[in-house]
VOGU-3710 file (C-alpha; in Angstrom, 3 decimals, decimal comma):
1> xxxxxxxxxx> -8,953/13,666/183,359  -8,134/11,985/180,436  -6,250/8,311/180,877  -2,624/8,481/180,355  -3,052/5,715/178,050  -4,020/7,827/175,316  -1,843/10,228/175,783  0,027/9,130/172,687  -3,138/9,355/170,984  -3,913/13,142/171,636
11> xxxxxxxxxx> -0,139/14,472/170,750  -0,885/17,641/168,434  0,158/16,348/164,850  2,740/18,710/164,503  5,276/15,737/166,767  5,112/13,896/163,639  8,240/14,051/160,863  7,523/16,233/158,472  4,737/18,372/160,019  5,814/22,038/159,885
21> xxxxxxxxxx> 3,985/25,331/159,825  3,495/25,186/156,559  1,283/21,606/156,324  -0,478/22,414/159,806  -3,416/25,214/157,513  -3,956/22,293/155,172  -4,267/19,491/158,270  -6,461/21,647/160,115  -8,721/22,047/157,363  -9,291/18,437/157,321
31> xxxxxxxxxx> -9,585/18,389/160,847  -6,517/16,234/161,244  -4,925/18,075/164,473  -4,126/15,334/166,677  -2,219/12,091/166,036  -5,864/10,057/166,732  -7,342/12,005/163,909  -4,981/10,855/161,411  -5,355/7,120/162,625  -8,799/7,657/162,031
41> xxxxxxxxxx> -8,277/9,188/158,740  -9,373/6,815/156,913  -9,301/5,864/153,132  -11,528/6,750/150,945  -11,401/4,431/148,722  -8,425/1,745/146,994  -7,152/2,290/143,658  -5,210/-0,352/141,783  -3,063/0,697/138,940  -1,432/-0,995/135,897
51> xxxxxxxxxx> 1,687/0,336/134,005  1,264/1,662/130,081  4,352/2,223/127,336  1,901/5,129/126,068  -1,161/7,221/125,817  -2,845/4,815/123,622  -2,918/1,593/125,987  -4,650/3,813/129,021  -8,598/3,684/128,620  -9,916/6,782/130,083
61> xxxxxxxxxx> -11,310/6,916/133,494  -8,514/4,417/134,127  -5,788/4,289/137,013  -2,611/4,173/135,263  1,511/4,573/135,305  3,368/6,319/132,962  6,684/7,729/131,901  5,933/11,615/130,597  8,408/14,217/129,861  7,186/17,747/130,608
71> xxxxxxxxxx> 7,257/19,838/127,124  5,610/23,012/128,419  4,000/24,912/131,872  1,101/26,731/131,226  0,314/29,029/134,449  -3,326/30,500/134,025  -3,546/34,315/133,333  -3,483/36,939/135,865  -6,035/37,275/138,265  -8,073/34,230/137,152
81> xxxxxxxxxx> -8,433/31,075/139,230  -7,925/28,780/136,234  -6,087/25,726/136,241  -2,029/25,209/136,302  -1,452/22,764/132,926  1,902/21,027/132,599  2,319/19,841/128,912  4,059/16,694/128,364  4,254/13,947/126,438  4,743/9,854/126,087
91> xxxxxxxxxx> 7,618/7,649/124,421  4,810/7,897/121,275  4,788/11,701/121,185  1,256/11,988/122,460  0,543/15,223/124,420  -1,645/14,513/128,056  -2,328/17,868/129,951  -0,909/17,575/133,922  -3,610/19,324/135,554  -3,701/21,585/139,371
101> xxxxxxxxxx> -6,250/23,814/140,609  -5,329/26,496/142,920  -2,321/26,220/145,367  -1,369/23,019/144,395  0,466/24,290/141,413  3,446/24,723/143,109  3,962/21,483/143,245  3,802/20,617/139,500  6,895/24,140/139,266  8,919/22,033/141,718
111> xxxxxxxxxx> 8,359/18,407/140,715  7,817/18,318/136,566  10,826/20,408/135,229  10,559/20,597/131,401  12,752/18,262/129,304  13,242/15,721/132,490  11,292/12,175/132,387  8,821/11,477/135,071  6,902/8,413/136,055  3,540/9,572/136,567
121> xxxxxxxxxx> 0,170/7,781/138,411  -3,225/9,484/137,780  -6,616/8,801/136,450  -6,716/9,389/133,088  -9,437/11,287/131,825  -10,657/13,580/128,838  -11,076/17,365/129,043  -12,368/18,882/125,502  -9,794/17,131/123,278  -7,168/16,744/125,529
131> xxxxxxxxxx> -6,176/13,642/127,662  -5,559/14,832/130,972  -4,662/13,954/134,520  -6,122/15,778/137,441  -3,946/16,148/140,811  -1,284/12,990/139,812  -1,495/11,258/142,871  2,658/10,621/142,532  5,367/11,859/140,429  8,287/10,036/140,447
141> xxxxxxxxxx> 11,783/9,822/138,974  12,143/6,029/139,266  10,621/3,084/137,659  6,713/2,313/137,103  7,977/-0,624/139,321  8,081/1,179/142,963  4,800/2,827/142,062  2,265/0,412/141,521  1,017/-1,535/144,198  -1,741/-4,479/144,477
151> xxxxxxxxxx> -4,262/-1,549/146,521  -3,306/1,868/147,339  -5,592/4,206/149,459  -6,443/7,177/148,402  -7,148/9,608/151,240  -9,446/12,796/151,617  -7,093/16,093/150,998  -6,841/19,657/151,413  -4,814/22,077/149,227  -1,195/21,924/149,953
161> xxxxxxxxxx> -1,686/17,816/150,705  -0,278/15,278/148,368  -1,370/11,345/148,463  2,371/10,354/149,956  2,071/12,911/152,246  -0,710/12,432/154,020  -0,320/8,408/153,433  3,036/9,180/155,735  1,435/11,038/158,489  -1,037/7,976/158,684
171> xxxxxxxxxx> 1,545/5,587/158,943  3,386/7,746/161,813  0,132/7,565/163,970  -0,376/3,844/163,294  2,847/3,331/164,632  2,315/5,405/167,878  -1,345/3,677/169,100  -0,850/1,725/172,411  -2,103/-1,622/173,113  -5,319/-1,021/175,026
181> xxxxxxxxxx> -7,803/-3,576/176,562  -10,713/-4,675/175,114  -14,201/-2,737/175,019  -15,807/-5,305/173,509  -17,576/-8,204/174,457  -15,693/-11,261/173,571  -18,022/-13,623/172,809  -19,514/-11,051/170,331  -16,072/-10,592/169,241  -15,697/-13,977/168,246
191> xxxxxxxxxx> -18,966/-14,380/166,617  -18,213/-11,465/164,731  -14,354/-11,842/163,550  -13,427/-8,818/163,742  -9,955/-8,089/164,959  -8,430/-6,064/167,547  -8,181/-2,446/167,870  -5,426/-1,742/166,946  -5,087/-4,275/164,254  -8,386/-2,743/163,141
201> xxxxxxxxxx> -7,025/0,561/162,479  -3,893/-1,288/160,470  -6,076/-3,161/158,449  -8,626/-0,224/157,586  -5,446/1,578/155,907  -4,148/-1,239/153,887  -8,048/-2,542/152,631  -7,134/-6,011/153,225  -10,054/-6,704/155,629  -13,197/-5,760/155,059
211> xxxxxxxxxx> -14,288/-6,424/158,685  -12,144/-3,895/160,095  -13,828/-0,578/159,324  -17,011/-2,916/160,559  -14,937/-3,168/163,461  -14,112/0,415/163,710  -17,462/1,596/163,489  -18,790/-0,303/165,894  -16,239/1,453/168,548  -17,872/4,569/167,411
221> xxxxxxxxxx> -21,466/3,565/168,373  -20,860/2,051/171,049  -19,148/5,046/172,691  -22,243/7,253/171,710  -24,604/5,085/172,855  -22,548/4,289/175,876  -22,446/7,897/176,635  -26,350/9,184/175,942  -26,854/5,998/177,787  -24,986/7,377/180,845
231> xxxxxxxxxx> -27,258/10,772/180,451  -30,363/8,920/180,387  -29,246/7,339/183,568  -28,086/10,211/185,259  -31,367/12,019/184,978  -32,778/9,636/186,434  -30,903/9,345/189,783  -30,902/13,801/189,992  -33,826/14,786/191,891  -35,367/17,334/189,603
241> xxxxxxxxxx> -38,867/18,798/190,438  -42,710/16,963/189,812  -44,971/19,950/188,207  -48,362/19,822/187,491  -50,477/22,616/186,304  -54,517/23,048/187,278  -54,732/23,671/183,359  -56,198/27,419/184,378  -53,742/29,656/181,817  -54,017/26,313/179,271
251> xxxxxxxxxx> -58,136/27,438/179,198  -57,693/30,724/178,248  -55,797/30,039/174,972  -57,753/30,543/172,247  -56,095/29,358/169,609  -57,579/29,296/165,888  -57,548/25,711/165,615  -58,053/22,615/167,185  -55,237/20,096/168,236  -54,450/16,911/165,902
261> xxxxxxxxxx> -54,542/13,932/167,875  -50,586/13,787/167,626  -50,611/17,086/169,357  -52,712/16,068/171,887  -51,040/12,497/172,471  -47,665/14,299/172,847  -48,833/16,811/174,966  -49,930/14,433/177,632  -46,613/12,489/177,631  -45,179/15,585/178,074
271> xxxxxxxxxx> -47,446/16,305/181,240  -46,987/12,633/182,575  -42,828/13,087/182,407  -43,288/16,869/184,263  -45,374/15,066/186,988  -42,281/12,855/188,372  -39,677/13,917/190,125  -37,050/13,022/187,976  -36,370/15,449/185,337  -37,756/14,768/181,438
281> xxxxxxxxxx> -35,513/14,590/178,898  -37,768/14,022/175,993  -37,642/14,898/171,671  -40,010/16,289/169,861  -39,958/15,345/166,384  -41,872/17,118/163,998  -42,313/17,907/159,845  -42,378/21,040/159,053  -45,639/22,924/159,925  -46,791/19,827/162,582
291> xxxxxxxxxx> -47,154/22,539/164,930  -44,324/21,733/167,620  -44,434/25,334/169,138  -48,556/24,755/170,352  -46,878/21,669/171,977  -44,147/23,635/173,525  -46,418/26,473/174,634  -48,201/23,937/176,189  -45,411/22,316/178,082  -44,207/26,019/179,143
301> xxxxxxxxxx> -47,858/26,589/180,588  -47,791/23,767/182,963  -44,414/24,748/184,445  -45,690/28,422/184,744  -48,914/27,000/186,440  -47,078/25,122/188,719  -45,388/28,097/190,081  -42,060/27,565/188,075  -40,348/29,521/184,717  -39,775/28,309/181,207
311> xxxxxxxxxx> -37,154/29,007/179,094  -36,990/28,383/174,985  -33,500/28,480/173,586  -33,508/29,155/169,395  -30,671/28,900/167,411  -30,296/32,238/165,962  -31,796/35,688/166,909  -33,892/35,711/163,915  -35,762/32,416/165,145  -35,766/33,355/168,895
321> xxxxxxxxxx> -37,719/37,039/167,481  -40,304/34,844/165,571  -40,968/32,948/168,501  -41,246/35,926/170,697  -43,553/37,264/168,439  -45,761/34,258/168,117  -45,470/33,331/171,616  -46,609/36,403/173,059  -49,630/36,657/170,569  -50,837/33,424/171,883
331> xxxxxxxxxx> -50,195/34,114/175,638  -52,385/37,333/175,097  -55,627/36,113/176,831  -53,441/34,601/179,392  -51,997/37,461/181,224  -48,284/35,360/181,130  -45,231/37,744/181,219  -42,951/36,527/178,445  -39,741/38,678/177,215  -37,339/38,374/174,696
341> xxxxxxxxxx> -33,285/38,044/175,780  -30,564/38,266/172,526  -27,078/39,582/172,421  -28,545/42,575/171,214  -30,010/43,679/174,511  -28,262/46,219/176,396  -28,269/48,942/179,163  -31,354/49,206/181,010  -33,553/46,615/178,475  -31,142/44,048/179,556
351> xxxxxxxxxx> -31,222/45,079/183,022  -35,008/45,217/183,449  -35,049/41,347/182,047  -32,389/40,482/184,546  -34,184/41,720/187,334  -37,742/40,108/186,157  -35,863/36,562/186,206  -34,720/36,923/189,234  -37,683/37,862/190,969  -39,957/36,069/189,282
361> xxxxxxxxxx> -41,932/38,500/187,638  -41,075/37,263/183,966  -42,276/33,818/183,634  -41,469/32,555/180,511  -38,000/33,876/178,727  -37,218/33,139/174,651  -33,982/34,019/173,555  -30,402/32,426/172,093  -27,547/31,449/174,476  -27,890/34,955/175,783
371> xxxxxxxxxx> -30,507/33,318/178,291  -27,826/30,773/179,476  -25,214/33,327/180,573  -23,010/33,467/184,169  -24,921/37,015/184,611  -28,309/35,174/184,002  -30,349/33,982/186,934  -33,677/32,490/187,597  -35,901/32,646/190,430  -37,261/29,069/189,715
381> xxxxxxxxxx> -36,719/27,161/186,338  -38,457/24,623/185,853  -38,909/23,572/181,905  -35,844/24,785/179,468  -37,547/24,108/175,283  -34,305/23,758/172,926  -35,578/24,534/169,239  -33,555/23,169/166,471  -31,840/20,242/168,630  -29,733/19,618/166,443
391> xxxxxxxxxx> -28,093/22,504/166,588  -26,904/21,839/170,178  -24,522/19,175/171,638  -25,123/17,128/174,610  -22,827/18,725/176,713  -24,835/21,859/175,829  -27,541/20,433/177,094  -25,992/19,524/180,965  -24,654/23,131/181,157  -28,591/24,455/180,321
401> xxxxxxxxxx> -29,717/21,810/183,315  -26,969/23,569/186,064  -29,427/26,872/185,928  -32,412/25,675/188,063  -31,988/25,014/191,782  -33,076/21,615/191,007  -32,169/19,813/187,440  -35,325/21,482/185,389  -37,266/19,169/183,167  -35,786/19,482/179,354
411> xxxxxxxxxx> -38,317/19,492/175,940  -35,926/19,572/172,876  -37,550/19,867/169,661  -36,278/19,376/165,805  -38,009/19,731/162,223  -35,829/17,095/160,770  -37,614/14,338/160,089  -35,337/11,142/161,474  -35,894/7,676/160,342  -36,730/5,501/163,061
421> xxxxxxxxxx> -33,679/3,383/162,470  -31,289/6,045/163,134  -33,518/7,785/166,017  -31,347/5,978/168,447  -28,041/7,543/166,741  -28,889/11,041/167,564  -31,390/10,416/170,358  -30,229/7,424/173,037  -30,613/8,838/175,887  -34,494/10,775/175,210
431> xxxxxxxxxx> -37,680/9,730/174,772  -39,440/10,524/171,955  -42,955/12,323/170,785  -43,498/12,349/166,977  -46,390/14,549/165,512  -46,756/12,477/162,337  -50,014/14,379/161,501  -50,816/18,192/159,812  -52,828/20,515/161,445  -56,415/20,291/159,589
441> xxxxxxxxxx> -56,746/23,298/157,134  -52,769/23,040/156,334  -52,978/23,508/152,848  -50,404/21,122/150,117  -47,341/23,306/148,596  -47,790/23,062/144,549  -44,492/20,807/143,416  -43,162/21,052/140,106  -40,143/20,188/138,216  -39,141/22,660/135,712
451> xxxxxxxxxx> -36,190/22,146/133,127  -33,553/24,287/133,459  -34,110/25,587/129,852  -37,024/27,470/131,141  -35,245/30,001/133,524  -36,409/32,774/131,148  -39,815/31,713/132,312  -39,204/31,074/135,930  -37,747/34,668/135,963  -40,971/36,270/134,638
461> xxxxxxxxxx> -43,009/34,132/136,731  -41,015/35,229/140,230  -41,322/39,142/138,865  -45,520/38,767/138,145  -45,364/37,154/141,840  -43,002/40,094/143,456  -45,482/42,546/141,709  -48,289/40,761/143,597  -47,117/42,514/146,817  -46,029/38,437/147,533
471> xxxxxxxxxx> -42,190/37,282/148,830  -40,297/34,334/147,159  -36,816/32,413/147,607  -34,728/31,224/145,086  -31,954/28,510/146,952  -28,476/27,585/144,736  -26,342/24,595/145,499  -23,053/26,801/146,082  -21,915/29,946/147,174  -19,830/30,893/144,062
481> xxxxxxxxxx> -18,638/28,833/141,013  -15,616/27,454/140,896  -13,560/28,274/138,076  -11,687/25,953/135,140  -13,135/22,673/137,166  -15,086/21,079/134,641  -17,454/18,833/137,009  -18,192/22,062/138,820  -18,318/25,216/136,534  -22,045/24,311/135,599
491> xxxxxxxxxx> -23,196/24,450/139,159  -25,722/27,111/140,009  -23,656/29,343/142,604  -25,537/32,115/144,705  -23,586/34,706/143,946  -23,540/35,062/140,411  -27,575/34,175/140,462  -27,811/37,074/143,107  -25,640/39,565/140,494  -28,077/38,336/137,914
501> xxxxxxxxxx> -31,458/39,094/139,934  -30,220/42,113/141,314  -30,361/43,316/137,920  -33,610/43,240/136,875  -34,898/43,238/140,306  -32,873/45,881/142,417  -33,022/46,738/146,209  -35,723/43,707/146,402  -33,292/41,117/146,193  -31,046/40,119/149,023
511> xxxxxxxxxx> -28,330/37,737/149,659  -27,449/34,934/152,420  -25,021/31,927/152,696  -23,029/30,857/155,499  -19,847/32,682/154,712  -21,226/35,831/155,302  -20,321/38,053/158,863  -23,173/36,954/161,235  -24,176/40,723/160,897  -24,667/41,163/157,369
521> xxxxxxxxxx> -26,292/37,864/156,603  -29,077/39,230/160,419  -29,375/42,089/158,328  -30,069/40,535/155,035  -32,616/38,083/156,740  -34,268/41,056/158,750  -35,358/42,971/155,882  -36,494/39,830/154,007  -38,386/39,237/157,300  -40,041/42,342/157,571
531> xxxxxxxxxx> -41,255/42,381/154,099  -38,002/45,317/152,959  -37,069/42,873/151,001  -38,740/40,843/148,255  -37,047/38,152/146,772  -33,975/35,913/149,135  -31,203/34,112/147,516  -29,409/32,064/149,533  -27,732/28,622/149,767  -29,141/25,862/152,292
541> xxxxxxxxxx> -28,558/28,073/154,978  -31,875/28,958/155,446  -32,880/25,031/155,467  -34,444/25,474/159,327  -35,095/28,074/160,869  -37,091/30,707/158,727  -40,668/31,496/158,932  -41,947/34,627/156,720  -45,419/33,564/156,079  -45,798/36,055/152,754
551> xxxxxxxxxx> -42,794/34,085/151,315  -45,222/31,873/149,353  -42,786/30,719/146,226  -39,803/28,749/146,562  -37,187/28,233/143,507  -34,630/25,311/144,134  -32,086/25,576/141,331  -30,538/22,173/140,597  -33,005/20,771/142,654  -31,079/17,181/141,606
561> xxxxxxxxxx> -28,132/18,226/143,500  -29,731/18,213/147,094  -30,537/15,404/148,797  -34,673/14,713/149,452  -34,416/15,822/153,788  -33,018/18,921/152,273  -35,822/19,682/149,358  -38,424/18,841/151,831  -37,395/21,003/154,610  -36,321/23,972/151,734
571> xxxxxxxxxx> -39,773/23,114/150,656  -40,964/24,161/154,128  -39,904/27,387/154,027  -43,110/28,112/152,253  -46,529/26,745/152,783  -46,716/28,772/156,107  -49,442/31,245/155,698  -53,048/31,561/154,224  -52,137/31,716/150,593  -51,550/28,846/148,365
581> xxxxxxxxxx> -47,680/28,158/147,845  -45,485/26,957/145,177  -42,149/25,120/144,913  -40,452/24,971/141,596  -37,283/22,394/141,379  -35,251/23,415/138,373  -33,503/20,705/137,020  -30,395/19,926/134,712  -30,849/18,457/131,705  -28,960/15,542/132,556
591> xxxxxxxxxx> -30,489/13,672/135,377  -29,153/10,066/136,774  -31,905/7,737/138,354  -31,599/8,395/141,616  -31,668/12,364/140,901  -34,849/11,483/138,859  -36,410/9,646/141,758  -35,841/12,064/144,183  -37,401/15,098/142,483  -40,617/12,340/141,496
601> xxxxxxxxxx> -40,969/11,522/145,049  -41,035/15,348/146,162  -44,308/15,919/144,084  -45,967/12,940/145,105  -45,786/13,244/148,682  -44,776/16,014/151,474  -44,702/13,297/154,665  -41,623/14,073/155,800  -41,563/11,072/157,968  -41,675/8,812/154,346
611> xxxxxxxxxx> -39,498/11,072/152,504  -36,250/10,590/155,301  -37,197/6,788/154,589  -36,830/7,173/151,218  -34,043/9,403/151,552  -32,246/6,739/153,149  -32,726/3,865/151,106  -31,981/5,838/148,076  -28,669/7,121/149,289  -27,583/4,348/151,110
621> xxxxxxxxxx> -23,615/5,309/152,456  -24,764/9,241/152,198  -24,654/11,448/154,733  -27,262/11,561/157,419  -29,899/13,508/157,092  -29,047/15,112/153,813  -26,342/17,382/155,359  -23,792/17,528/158,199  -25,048/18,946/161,047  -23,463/21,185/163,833
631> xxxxxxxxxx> -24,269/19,576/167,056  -22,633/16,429/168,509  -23,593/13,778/166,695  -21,910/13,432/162,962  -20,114/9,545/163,090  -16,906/10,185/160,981  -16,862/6,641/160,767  -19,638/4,695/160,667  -21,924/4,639/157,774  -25,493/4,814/157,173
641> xxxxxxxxxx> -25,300/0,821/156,385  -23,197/0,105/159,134  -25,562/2,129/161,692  -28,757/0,350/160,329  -26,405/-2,437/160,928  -24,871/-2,477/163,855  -26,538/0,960/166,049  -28,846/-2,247/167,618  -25,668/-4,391/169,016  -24,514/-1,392/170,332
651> xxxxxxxxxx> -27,120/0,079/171,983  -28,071/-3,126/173,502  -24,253/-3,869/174,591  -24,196/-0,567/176,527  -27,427/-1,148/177,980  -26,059/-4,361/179,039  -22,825/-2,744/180,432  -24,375/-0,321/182,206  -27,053/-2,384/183,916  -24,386/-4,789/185,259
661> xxxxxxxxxx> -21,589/-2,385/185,799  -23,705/1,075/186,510  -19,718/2,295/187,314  -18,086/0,731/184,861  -14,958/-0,473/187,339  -15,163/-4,138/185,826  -12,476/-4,718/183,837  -14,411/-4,271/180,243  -15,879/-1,375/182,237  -12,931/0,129/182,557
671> xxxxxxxxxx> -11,679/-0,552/178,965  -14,945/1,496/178,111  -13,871/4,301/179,824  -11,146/4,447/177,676  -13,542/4,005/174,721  -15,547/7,136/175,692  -12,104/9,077/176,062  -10,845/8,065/172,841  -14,188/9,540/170,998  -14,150/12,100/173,158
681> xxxxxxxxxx> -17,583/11,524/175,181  -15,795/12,664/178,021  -19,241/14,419/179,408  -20,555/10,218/179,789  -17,470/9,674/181,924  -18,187/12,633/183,965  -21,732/11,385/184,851  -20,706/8,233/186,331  -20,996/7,517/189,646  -17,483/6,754/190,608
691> x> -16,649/10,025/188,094
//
């Protein structure tokens, strides 16, 4: 039960002034539904502004203040998602274009009537021939005076969301955090100078100390290493169940190839962890095609010679069917009973798999969460595989555990290469197998970039490949274009490039991206799976996941765009079956350094382990691993500089913490407690001993 300390923290947002119906869609979309998210909304970035008499004295790109008088409201035409324009013009008689995309335009009707003078604050840009500011951040009737300040922030929005707005809702929650005790250490404190809390969360909104978002972001690691911390623990103290197999069913695989040493190696950690009591909790981290499911099978095979069941949880149906399917072509010479167990089974196919768990007589189970259902039960689990880790959250991960009669041993796998520095970020509480080699035989993908100028080209050379009797995927950067916003209208959008295919192309060409209906994007993938289908254009969506080993070309369309994890693992998507593959990175004509480094590094190496290096030191603040994941574990504070940072001091703090205070009743023990509320580890709390 959560502390009532925080209970100020947790109020819904709409106990704020000012939060009605009609700002909770826009809130929501920004995730910002609880007075703690807006206190931890924080800037991104400070703008400082100077005052101009007219056009002329503003340099473009340029914060600035300035009196305008509205000559003119230009609403776009009918139908088209264009921009809103409000005309007006300086003291000088200089014309600058007031511009709003979407539903924002009601503000510029309400706020800019024609003929009245306005003081406005923007950045003034250029748009054709046109000075123009984008989204003022104010409008005012008073003086430049009121309006510019030393260092403003300038906060993430959503559409409906002005600067002031949002800027007030902050500065409600700010007002409502409690005192609360202190998490961390003081002498560390000290050494450190960062402030307190909740001077920490003042300062982050004003930009006045650079120490506080260090500050900040240090509460945030510690509370997630704190917490896998308190999982790694708890496994140990269960009492789970020692297997170990006589290797009999592991003899009678006969597998086309031999095992890389980093196969082998992992495979025998795996067996040592399954021969203790307590249960395993250990990663697998592979690149794509390191050949994580032998390892896997493996693993399953001891726990089925030992007498016990294995379950593999995939992500999506498709991926649990491929893994049926390969599975069960491996286990042939075995004699293992393996079944599949989706959403999609019903009636008496669901009922006969019900019945063989619970009596034993199916040993080894694939499916999605299907398999973890109430109506699901095992005669004796003992292993559960989780493909695609990173799809699933640690609490996930405890409710799997509660199916065996004793905690059964846990192999999680994921294709995403990790650097090592951020390893502990994701994984705390595991330990960790890496297959850093290639099976032998694996052959390289062909890399090249391609200007964009040569579509016509590409075109002709994916129809002489379709006519082959061969499959190929062309990936976009968006869904669909946005209209009227000049950074965005030249980026390659699925949709229209799926119009545009379908063309010359017909029934061959199907379409996925993630804002499809579940069904229709199954059914897309299923006939691109089963060969129906030729050609697949999607967005990243297909990133992990897919295996359709006659899909031998892969087009990335403003390859630039993408960060390297995701090029290498789109770049997986091919390369999986006898033929000789291809991946073509169309490019823009304009390409900045980093863009050009990127694409150079994806044709000189595929080492996916060198490439998430690479990634990281040429992104620096980006996102980790290339894109948001799903699962648990984004930071919405802490960077990628401030984890390489500071992850260490936190990990070893909570190490420290929980090795001296296993209960965390000491008084800083207790002020953690309220540290793994506040980020809302609440499953680390519920693993301690005192609860």
């Amino acid at each position: 039960m959560r502390p009532e300390a925080l209970n100020p923290l947790f109020a819904e947002v709409e106990t704020l002034d000012g939060v009605g119906a009609k700002l909770m869609k826009p809130l929501e979309k920004l995730g910002l539904r609880r007075v703690k998210d807006l206190a931890y909304h924080l800037p991104e970035r400070f703008v400082s502004r100077h005052a101009i008499a007219d056009l002329d004295q503003g340099g473009e790109g340029e914060q600035v203040i300035i009196a305008l008088t509205p000559v003119e409201h230009r609403a776009p035409r009918a139908g088209s998602r264009g921009p809103y324009r409000v005309l007006a013009q300086d003291a000088a008689g200089n014309i600058c274009a007031l511009t709003w995309f979407g539903k924002a335009a009601y503000t510029a009707k309400k706020l800019l009537p024609v003929g009245e003078r306005r003081w406005i604050a923007g950045r003034l840009d250029r748009y054709g021939d046109m000075l123009q500011i984008v989204h003022p951040d104010h409008i005012e009737v008073e003086s430049a005076a009121q309006m510019e300040r030393l260092s403003e922030p300038v906060y993430r929005l959503s559409e409906g969301l002005i600067q002031p707005r949002i800027a007030d809702f902050t500065g409600q929650a700010l007002a409502r955090l409690p005192e609360l005790p202190e998490w961390i250490e003081p002498g560390q404190l000290a050494q450190s100078g960062w402030p307190a809390w909740r001077e920490a969360l003042r300062l982050a909104h004003e930009g006045t100390d650079p120490k506080a978002r260090d500050r900040l972001a240090y509460d945030e690691l510690l509370a997630n290493s704190l917490a896998l911390l308190l999982v790694k623990a708890d496994g140990r103290r269960r009492r789970g169940q020692a297997l170990a197999g006589d290797g009999a069913l592991r003899a009678r695989l006969q597998l086309p190839f031999g095992l890389t040493g980093a196969q082998k190696r992992s495979i025998a950690e795996i067996e040592g962890d399954m021969a203790q009591e307590a249960p395993m909790l250990r990663l697998l981290q592979g690149d794509v095609g390191a050949g994580k499911t032998v390892v896997a099978l493996n693993a399953m095979l001891i726990a089925v010679e030992a007498g016990k069941q294995a379950a593999l949880l995939a992500p999506t149906e498709i991926l649990a069917r491929q893994h049926f399917e390969t599975l069960r072509a491996m286990l042939a010479p075995t004699g293992v009973e393996i079944a599949l167990l989706t959403g999609r089974a019903k009636g008496r196919e669901r009922e006969s798999i019900l019945m063989g768990l619970l009596d034993g007589s199916i040993q080894l189970l694939v499916g999605t969460h299907a398999i973890f259902q109430d109506t699901v039960s095992y005669r004796d689990l003992g292993l559960v595989v989780i493909d695609e880790q990173h799809r699933f959250g640690v609490a996930q991960r405890l409710a799997l555990a509660a199916k065996g009669r004793r905690a059964p041993h846990t192999l999680a796998m994921t294709a995403t290469p990790i650097p090592r520095s951020l390893t502990l970020a994701q994984y705390g509480e595991m330990d960790v197998s890496r297959l850093d080699e290639l099976p032998p035989g694996r052959q390289a993908i062909d890399t090249r970039v391609v200007p964009m100028e040569r579509l016509d080209e590409v075109v002709a050379g994916v129809e002489r490949h379709l006519a082959g009797g061969q499959q190929a995927y062309w990936v976009c950067p968006m869904v669909r274009e946005l209209d009227g916003v000049p950074d965005l209208a030249d980026i390659a959008a699925a949709e229209a490039r799926f119009a545009a295919l379908k063309e010359r192309f017909g029934e061959a060409v199907v379409l996925v991206h993630g804002q499809l209906r579940p069904e229709v994007k199954d059914a897309a993938m299923e006939r691109f799976a089963t060969g129906q289908a030729r050609l697949l254009v999607a967005t990243t969506v297909i990133e992990v996941g897919v295996d359709v080993p006659a899909a031998t070309l892969m087009v990335i369309e403003q390859a630039e765009r993408f960060g390297l994890a995701q090029l290498h693992q789109l770049r997986g998507r091919v390369g999986r079956g006898a033929e000789k593959s291809t991946c073509l990175l169309l490019r823009s004509a304009q390409l900045s350094e980093t863009g050009r480094a990127r694409l150079a590094l994806m044709r000189e190496t595929q080492d996916g382990f060198r490439i998430a290096e690479e990634d990281l030191a040429l992104r620096g603040g980006g996102e980790l691993l290339g894109t948001r994941q799903s699962g648990e574990a984004a930071f919405h504070i802490a960077n990628l500089e401030q984890m390489q940072k500071l992850l260490p001091m936190a990990h070893a703090d909570a190490r420290l913490l929980i090795e001296r205070d296993g209960g965390l009743t000491s008084p800083r023990g207790e002020a953690a407690r309220l540290l793994l509320y506040l980020f809302e580890r609440d499953w680390g709390v519920q693993l301690l001993r005192g609860g």
